[in-house]
C-alpha positions as protocol buffer text, in pm:
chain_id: "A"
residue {
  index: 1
  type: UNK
  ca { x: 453 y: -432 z: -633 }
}
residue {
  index: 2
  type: UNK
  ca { x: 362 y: -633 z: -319 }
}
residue {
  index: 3
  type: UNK
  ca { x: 719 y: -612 z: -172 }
}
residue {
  index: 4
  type: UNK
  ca { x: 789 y: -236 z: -286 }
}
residue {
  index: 5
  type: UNK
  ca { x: 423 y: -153 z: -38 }
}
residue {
  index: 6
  type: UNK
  ca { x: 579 y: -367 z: 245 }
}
residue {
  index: 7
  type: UNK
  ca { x: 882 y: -164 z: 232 }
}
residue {
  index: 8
  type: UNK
  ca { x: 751 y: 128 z: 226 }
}
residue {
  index: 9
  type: UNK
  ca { x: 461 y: 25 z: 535 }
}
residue {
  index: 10
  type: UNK
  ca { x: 728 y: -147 z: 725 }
}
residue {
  index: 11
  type: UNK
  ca { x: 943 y: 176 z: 735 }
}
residue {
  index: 12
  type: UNK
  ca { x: 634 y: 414 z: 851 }
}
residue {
  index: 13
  type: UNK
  ca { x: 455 y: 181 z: 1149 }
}
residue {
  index: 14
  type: UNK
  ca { x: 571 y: 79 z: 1505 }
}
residue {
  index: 15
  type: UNK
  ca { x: 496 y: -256 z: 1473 }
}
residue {
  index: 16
  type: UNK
  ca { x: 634 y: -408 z: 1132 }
}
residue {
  index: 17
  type: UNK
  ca { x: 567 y: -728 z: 1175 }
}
residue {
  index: 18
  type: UNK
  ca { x: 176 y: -690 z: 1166 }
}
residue {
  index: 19
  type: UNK
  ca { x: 284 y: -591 z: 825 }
}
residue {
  index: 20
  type: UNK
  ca { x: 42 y: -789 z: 563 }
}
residue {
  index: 21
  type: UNK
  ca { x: -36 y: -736 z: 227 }
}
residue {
  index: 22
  type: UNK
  ca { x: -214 y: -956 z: -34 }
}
residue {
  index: 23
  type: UNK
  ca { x: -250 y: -895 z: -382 }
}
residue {
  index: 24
  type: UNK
  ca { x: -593 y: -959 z: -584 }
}
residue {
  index: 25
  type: UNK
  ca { x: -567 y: -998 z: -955 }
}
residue {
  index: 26
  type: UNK
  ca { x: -871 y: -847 z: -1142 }
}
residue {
  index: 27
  type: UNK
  ca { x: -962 y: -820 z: -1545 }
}
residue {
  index: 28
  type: UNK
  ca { x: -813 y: -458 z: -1551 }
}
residue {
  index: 29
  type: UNK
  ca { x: -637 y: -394 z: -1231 }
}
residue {
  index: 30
  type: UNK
  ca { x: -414 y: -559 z: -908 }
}
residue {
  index: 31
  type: UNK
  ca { x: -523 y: -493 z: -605 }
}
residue {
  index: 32
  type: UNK
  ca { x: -322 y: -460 z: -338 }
}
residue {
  index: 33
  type: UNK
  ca { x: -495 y: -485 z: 23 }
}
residue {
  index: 34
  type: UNK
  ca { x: -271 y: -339 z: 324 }
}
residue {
  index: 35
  type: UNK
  ca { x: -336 y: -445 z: 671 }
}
residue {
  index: 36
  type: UNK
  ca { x: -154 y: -291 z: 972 }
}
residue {
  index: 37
  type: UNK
  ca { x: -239 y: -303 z: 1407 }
}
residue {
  index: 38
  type: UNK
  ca { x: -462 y: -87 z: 1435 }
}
residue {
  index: 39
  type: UNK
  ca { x: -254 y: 175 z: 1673 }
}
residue {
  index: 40
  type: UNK
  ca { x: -30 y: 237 z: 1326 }
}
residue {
  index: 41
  type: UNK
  ca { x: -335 y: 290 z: 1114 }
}
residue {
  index: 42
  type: UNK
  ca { x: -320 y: 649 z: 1151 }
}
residue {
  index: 43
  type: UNK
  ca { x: 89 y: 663 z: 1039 }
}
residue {
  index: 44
  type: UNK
  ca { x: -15 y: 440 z: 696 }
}
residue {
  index: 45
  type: UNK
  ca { x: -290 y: 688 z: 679 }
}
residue {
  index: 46
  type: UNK
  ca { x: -119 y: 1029 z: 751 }
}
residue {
  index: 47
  type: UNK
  ca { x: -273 y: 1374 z: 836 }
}
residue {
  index: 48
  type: UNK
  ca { x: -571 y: 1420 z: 574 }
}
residue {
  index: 49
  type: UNK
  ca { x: -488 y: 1074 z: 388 }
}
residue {
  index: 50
  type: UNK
  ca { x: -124 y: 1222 z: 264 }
}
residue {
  index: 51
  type: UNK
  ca { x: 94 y: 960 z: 319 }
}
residue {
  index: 52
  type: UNK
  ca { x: -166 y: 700 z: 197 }
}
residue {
  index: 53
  type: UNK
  ca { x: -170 y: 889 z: -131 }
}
residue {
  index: 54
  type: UNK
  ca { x: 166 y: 978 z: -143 }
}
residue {
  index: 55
  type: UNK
  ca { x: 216 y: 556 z: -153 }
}
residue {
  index: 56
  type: UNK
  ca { x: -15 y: 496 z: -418 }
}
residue {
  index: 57
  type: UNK
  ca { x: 157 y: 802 z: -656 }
}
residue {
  index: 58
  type: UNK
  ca { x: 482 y: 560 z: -586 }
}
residue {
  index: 59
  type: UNK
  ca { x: 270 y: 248 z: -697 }
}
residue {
  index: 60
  type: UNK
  ca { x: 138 y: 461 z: -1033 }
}
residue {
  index: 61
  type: UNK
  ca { x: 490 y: 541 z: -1122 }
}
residue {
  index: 62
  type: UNK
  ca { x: 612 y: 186 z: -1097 }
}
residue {
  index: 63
  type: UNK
  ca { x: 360 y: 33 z: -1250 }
}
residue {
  index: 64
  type: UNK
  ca { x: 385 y: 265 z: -1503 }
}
residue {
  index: 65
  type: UNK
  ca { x: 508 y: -16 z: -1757 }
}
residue {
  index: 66
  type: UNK
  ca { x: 240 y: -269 z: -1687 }
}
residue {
  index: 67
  type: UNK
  ca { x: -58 y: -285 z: -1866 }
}
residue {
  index: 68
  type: UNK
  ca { x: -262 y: -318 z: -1531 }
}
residue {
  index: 69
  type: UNK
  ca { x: -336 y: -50 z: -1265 }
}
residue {
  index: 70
  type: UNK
  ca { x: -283 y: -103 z: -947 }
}
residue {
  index: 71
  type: UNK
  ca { x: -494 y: -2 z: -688 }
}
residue {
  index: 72
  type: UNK
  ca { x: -392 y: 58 z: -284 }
}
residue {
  index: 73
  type: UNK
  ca { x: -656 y: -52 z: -27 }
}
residue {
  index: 74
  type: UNK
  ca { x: -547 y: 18 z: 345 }
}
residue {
  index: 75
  type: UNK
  ca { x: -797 y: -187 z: 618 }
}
């Protein structure tokens, strides 16, 4: 799941090497923590939080199979 978000980010910001994300492993749920520069914030983000969601209805769908949600936190 980590690699499918860093796809995904890498293809959307200016700056794809400031790229990071770390995964947290919790009872019920992985959470995946995406950092970016701050100038591509608003691209990972998207007009009224769009893109942001559109990412994490990709994550639902391919986690589909675990028995774990995963959860999408942008800083």
């Amino acid at each position: 799941m980590k690699e499918l978000v860093e796809v995904i980010a890498k293809a959307l910001v200016d700056r794809p090497e400031e790229v990071r994300v770390t995964e947290e492993e919790r009872e019920d749920a992985i959470v995946l923590k995406l950092s970016v520069a701050e100038a591509d914030m608003g691209r990972v983000i998207g007009k009224g939080g769009k893109i942001a969601k559109s990412i994490r209805t990709v994550l639902r769908a391919a986690s589909a199979r675990r028995s774990k949600h995963v959860l999408l936190d942008i800083d």
